[in-house]
LOBAFI-392565 format. One record per residue (C-alpha): x, y, z. Coordinates in nm, 4 decimals. Each point is the difference from the previous one (the first is absolute). Layout:
<<X, Y, Z>>
...
REM end
This chain:
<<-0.1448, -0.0981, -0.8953>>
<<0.3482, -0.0196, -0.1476>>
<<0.2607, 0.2411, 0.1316>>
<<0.0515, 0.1001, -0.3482>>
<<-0.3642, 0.1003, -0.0656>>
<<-0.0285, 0.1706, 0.3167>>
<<0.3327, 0.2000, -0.0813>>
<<-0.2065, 0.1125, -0.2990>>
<<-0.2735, 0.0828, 0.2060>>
<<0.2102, 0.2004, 0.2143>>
<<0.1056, 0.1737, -0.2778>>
<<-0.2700, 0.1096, -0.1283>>
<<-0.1561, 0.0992, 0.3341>>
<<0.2675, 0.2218, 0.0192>>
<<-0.0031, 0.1529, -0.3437>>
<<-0.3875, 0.0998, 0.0980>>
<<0.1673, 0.2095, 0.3197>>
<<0.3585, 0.1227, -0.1285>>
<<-0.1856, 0.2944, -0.2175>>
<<-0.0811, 0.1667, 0.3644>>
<<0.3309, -0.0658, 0.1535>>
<<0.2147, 0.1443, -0.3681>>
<<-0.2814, 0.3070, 0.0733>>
<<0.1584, 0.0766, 0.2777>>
<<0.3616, -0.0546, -0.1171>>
<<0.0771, -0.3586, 0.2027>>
<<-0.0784, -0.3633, -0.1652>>
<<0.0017, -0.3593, 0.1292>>
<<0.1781, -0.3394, -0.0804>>
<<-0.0725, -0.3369, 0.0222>>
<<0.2688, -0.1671, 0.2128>>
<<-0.0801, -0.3390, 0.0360>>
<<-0.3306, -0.2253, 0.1405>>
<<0.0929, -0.2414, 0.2300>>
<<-0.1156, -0.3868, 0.0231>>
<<-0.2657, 0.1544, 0.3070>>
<<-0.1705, 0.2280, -0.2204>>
<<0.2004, 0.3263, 0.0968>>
<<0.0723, 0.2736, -0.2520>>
<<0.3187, 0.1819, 0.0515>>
<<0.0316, 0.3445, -0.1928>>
<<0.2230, 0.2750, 0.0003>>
<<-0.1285, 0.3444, 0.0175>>
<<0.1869, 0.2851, -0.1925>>
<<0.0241, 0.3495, -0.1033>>
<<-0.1568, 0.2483, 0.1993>>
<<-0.2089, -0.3389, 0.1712>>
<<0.3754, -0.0755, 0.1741>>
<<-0.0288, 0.2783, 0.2161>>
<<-0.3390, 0.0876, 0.0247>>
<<-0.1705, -0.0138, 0.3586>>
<<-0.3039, -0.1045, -0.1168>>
<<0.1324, -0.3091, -0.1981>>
<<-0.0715, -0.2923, 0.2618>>
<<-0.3517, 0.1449, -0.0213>>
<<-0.0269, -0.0042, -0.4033>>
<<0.1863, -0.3276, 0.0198>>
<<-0.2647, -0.1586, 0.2020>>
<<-0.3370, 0.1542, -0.0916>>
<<0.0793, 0.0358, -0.3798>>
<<0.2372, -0.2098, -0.1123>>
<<-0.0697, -0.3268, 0.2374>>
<<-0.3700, 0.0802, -0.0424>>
<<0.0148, 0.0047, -0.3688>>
<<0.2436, -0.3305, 0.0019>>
<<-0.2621, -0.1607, 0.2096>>
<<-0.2872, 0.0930, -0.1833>>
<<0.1508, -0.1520, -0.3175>>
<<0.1635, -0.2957, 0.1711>>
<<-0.1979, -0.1361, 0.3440>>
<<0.2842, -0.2714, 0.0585>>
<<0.2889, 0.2943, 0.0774>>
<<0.0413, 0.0425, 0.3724>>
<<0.1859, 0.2733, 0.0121>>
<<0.1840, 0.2974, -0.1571>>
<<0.3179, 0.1407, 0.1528>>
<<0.2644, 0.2427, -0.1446>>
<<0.3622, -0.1272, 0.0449>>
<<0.1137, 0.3314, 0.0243>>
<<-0.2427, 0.0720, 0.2943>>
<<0.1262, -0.3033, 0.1760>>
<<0.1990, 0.1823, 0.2497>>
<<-0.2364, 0.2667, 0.1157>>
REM end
């Protein structure tokens, strides 16, 4: 799959999940997606600071990536890099 037609897939996956996260006054962004197949997003809004964000990162939003797109490895926020 071309990096360019999994950036659309990515995209996509994520406009499926961003109505729940704008519901709850935080939203996501698609950072980059490396060569290996891992998505890098930034969490924001009310998502930023959230304690339960690693949580809805993982089981929703990598779930739902994953779903959509088998070949993506991982999902990791940049902005929850350091924690």
């Amino acid at each position: 799959m071309e990096n360019k037609e999994v950036q659309t897939k990515v995209e996509e996956a994520l406009s499926t999940i961003r109505p729940y996260l704008q519901a709850d006054g935080g939203d996501i962004d698609l950072i980059e997606i490396t060569d290996d197949m891992i998505v890098k997003v930034e969490m924001t809004g009310a998502c930023n600071a959230c304690p339960f964000s690693i949580q809805t990162l993982k089981a929703g939003v990598e779930a739902g990536i994953k779903k959509s797109i088998p070949e993506i490895k991982e999902v990791v926020a940049i902005n929850f890099e350091t924690i």
